[in-house]
ZAKOL-744247 format. One record per residue (C-alpha): residue in three letters; x, y, z. Coordinates in steps of 0.02 Angstrom, whole numbers, plus 50000, padded with zeros to 5 digits. Layout:
BEGIN
ALAXYZ
...
***
This chain:
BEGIN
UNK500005000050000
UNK500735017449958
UNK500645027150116
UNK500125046050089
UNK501645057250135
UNK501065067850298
UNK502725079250330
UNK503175082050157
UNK503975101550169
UNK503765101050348
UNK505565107850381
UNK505225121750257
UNK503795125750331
UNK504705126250514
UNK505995135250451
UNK504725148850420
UNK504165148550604
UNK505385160550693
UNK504775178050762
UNK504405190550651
UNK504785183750481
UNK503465184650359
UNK503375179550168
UNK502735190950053
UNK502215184849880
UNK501065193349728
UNK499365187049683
UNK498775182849519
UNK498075203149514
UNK499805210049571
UNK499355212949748
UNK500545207849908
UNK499895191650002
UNK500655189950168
UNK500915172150230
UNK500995168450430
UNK501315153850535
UNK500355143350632
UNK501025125750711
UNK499575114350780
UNK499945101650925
UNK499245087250790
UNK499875076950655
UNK499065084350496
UNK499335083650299
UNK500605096050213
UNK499725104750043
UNK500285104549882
UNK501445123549835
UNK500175128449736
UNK498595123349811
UNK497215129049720
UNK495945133449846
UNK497375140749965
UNK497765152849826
UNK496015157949795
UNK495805162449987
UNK497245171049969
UNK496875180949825
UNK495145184449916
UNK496035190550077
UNK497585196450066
UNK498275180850182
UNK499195166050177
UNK499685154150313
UNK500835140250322
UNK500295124950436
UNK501635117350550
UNK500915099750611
UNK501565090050765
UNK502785076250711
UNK504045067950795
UNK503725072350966
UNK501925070251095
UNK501015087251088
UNK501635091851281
UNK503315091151201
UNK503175100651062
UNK502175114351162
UNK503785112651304
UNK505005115551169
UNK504125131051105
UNK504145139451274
UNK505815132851317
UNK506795142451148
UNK505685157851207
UNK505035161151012
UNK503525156350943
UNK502385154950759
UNK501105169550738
UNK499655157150775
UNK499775141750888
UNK498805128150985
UNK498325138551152
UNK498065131751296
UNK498275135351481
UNK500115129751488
UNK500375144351352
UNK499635157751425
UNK500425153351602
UNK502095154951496
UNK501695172451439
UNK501575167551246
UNK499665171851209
UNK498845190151163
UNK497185193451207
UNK496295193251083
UNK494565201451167
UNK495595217751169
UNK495495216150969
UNK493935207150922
UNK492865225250909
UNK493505226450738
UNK493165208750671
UNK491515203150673
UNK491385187350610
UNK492585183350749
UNK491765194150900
UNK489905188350840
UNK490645168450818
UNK489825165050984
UNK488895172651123
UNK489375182451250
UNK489175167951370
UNK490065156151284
UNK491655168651274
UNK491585172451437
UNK491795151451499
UNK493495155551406
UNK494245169651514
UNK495555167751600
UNK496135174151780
UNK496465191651690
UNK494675190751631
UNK495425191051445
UNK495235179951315
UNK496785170651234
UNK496045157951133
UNK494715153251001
UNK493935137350996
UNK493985129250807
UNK492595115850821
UNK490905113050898
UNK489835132150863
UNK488605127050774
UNK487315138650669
UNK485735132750675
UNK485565114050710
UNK486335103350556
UNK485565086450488
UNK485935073250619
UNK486695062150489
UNK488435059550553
UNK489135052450705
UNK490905061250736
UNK491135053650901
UNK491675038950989
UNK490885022850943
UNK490985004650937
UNK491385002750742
UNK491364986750633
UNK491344985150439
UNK489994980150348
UNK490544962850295
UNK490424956350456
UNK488734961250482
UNK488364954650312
UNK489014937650318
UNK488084936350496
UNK486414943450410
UNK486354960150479
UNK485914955050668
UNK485574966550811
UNK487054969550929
UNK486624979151073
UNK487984972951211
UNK489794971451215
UNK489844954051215
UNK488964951451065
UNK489954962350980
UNK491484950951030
UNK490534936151000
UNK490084939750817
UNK491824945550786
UNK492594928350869
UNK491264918850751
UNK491734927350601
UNK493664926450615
UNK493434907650624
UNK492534907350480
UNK493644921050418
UNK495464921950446
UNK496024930150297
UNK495494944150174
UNK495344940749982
UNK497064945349973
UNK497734931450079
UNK498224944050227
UNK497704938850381
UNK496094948050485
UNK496284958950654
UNK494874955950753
UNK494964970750870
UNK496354983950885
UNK496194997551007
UNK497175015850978
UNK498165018451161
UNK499475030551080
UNK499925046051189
UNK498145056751219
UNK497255045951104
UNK497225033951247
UNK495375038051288
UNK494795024351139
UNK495665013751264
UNK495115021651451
UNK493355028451433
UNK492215016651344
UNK491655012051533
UNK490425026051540
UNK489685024751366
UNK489395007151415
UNK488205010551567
UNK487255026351461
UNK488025040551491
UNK488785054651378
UNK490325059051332
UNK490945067251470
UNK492695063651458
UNK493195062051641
UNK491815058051729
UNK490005052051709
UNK488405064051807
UNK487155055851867
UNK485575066351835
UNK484555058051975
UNK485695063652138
UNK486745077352028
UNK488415070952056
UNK489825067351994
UNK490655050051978
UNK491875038851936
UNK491785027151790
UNK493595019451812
UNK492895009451944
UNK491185005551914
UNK490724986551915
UNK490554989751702
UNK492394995651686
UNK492984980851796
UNK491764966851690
UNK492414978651496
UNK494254975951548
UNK493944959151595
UNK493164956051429
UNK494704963351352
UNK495784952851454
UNK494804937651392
UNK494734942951219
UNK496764945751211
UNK497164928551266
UNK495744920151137
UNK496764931951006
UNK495454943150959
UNK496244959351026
UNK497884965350936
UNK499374962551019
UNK500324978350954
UNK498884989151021
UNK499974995951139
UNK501484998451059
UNK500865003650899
UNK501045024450843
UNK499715031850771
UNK500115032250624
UNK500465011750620
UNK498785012750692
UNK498105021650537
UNK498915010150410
UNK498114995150495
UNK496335001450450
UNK496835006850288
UNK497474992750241
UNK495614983950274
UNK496244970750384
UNK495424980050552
UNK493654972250596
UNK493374982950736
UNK494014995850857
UNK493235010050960
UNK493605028350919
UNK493135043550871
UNK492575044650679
UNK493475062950647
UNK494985054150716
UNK495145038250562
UNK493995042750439
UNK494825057850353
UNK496405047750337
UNK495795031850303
UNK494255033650206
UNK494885033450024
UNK495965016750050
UNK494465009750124
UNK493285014749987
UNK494205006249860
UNK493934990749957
UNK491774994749958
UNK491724978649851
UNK492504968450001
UNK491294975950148
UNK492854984550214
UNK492115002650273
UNK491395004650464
UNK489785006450512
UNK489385011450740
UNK488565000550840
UNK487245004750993
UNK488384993451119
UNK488284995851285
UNK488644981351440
UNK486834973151433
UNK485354973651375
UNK484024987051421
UNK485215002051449
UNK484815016651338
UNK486605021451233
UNK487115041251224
UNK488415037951104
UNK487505051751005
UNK487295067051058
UNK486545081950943
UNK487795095250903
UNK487575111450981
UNK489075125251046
UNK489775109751128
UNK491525114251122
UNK493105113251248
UNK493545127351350
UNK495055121651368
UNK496135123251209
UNK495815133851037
UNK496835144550916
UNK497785158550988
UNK499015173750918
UNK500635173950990
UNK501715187851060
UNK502875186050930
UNK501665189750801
UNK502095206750721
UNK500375210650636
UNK499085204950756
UNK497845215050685
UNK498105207050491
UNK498085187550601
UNK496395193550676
UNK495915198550496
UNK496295182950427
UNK495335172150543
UNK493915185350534
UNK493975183850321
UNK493955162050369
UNK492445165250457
UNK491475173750300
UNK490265160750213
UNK491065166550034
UNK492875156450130
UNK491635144450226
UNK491255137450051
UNK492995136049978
UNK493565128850129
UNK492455115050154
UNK491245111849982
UNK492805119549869
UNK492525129349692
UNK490795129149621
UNK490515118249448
UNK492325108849493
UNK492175101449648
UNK490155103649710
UNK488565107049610
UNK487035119449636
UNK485375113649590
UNK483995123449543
UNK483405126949710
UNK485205132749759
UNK485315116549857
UNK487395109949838
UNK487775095249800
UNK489115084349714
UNK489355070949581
UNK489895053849580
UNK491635060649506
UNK491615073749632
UNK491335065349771
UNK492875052449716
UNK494095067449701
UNK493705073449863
UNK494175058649934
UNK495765056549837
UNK497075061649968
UNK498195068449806
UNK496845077949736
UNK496495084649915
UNK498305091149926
UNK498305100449767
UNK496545106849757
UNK495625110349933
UNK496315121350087
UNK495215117050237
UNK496235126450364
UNK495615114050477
UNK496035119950654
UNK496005137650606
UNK493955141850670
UNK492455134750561
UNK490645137050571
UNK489435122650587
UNK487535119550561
UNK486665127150410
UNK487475144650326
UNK486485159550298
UNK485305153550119
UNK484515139350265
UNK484715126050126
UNK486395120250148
UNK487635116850285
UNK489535123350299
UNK490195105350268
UNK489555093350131
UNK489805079450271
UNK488345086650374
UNK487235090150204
UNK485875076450228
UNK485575071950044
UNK487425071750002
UNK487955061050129
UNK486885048050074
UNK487205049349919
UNK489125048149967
UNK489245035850061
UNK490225019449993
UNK489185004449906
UNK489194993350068
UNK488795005350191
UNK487475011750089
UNK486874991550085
UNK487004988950276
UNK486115005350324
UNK484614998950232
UNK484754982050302
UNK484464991250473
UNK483065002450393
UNK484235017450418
UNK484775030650313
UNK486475038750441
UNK487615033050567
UNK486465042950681
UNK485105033550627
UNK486145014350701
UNK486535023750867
UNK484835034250903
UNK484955053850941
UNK484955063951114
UNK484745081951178
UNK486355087751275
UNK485845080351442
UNK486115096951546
UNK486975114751552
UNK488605105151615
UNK488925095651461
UNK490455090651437
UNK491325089351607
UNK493235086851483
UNK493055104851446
UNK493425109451631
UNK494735094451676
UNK495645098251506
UNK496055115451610
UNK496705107151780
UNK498735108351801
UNK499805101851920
UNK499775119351993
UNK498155112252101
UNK497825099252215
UNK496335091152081
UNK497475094751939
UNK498965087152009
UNK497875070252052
UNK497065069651875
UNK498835069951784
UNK499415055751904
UNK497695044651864
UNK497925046151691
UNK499595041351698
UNK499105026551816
UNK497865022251681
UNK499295024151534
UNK500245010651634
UNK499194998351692
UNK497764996951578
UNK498854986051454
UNK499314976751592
UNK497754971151662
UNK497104965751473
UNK498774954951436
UNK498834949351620
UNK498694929651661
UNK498014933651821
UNK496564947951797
UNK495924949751968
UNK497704951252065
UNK498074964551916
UNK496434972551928
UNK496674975852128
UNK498554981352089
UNK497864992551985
UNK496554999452103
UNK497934999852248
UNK498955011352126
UNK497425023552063
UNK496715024452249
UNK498475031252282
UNK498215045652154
UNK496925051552278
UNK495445054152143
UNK494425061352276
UNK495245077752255
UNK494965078152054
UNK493325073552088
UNK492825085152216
UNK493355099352112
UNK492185091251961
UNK490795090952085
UNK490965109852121
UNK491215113651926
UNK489465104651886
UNK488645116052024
UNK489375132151961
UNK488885126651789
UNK487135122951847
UNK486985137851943
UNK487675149451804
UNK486245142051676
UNK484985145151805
UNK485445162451853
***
């Protein structure tokens, strides 16, 4: 399999990053564009020189910006280094650890000016984001939704299969863990190899650096609750809990542990990178892992498609531990987005007002659509009711990571609009439109939708409101550092949970590993970190009312 080059011009691009130097280049018209840097604490792709769409934004704004994407290094590294050599990009990943470091601008002392950027969200969702100062150093890129979008696609976490084992089983219902394992044990026997002689992974599971979570936090999804993140709420008492040692996270590892040693679960699935992780499910061989769908799919989806014909694609299932238990694997899309981390400006950024610019001119629906749907009549379609949509050959180019490279410039963690832009007919990405992504989606998954009388991932896991003004509990424990009592506890559980979990699923002996493990997390003293979640959840509750 030819694997698509990530980092191609990354040290170009790097070399670009120091203080105050800026590119300057002529657009097609003979006016100057001027090109800042951004690095992002993710792996992401590199575009083409001349990028089509990148151009045209330019042209349209006056801007450029060269993307620097994490490789070679975990994103606390990376960040670290930054604030170590003292000189930073114009645009970076913001977070706490940034602003503590004296690195970030405030960007609320600018946003008068710009607004698309000052009118992005309300005035109560900026203020969640200020900071002991009361200013504002970040922007967060994902989750403000316009509107409310199609419920068509699941982005989150899931329990994902492909469609050929459902098919060969005769599209059954699955509803618990176990017989989710069970039909992937039953068709591995039957099924060892894939048409091409290479030899099936039952179950892999993603544990590498952050990512971890596909590993940690199925637990609360399990017993019905939401994703959020760090802790599950129950509604009836209001309080916070624990899912790392509820009876279901005990009986799921246990699974695991049983599961490993009948050679269903990967044994590299803790050793494995990311991007080894990645090449595994493009290469078709993966029946099923858990994960979240933004964080395969892009990369993986047009080596899967070209196995359609083989039932290779994934489809979510509503798992949860047994029977009866309503899933919230789904929940609708609405200005849920993390406090925690966004897009800032950095200190060394000599034109702060032409950076706030920029992301203001992103923010315009005439960018929106070059961004996301790309150049009318080439790469999407208007009918004549001015609804968008795309053809067969359209919708194969898009997926064609080359074509990607050369033609579209999503600017993906630079701030996007979701939901449905200003004409009310279509939304800001052709993922979310509700006839397109039919229509798009690959032969099989098309067939096993139907088999389920569904027409969306949504559809196979059911839809929920947000469950409560609190939601999600991540966005405040993304915030905690070791500077606190509950921050310094939640940094040592996780990295109790980094170390043991593997063991206690490889383990010969899972209940002296399980209490080993329990000895070592009870040490972390959780009660702290969860203490401070239970007095979060008030305030949030309290805020909403008032």
């Amino acid at each position: 399999m030819k694997k698509r080059s990530v980092w191609k011009g990354i040290l170009s691009a790097a070399l670009l990053a120091c203080a105050g130097i800026y590119i300057w280049t002529q657009g097609a018209s003979g006016e100057q564009i001027k090109e800042f840097t951004a690095f992002f604490d993710v792996p992401g792709n590199t575009l083409d020189t001349k990028n089509k769409i990148r151009d045209r934004i330019a042209e349209l704004t006056g801007y450029r910006c060269q993307e620097i994407w994490l490789v070679g290094q975990t994103a606390d590294e990376a960040i670290a280094s930054y604030i170590a050599n003292g000189e930073y990009p114009d645009f970076i990943s913001g977070d706490v650890t940034l602003y503590e470091a004296g690195a970030l601008i405030p960007i609320d002392e600018y946003w008068e000016a710009y607004p698309n950027i000052r009118t992005y969200m309300s005035d109560e969702a900026w203020n969640r984001l200020r900071q002991e100062d009361g200013h504002i150093y970040w922007i967060p890129q994902f989750g403000i939704v316009r509107d409310q979008a199609p419920e068509v696609l699941h982005e989150g976490e899931a329990f994902w299969i492909q469609t050929r084992v459902l098919k060969w089983a005769g599209y059954p219902k699955i509803s618990t863990v176990e017989q989710y394992f069970a039909l992937l044990e039953d068709y591995m026997t039957a099924n060892p190899c894939m048409e091409s002689g290479e030899g099936n992974i039952a179950f892999t599971i993603l544990c590498d650096d952050w990512r971890y979570f596909c590993l940690e936090n199925p637990p609360q999804f399990l017993d019905g609750y939401p994703n959020d993140g760090s802790c599950i709420v129950d509604t009836e008492t209001m309080t916070v809990k624990d899912y790392n040692i509820t009876a279901t996270a005990k009986q799921y590892f246990e699974i695991l542990n049983r599961e490993y040693h009948n050679g269903l679960v990967d044994p590299e699935s803790f050793t494995q990178s990311y991007d080894e992780y990645l090449e595994k499910l493009a290469s078709g061989r993966v029946l099923g892992m858990v994960d979240q769908w933004w964080q395969f799919s892009y990369d993986v989806g047009d080596f899967l498609e070209r196995l359609s014909g083989q039932g290779c694609n994934y489809v979510p299932l509503p798992v949860t531990i047994r029977e009866g238990i309503e899933n919230q694997w789904h929940v609708k899309r609405g200005d849920d987005f993390s406090v925690a981390e966004g897009i800032a400006i950095t200190r060394d950024c000599s034109d702060v007002e032409g950076a706030m610019q920029f992301m203001n001119d992103l923010l315009s629906e005439e960018v929106m659509k070059l961004r996301f749907w790309g150049i009318e009549g080439e790469d999407y379609n208007v009918d004549e009711n001015g609804v968008f949509y795309r053809t067969e050959e359209q919708r194969a180019k898009a997926r064609d990571g080359e074509y990607q490279a050369s033609q579209f410039c999503y600017y993906s963690y630079f701030p996007r609009l979701e939901g449905m832009s200003g004409d009310g007919l279509n939304t800001f990405q052709p993922e979310y439109q509700k006839g397109e992504f039919f229509a798009g989606l690959p032969e099989d998954v098309r067939e096993c939708l139907e088999a389920y009388g569904c027409k969306s991932y949504v559809d196979m896991l059911g839809s929920n409101d947000k469950p409560g003004p609190w939601y999600p509990m991540y966005s405040h424990s993304d915030m905690l550092t070791r500077q606190t009592e509950a921050g310094r506890a939640w940094k040592e559980m996780n990295a109790v949970k980094h170390r043991y979990l593997p063991q206690v699923i490889m383990t010969e002996d899972f209940e002296k590993m399980w209490e080993q493990y329990m000895t070592e997390y009870r040490a972390c003293l959780p009660e702290l970190f969860f203490e401070e979640m239970q007095r979060e959840l008030e305030r949030r509750i309290k805020t909403a009312e008032d």
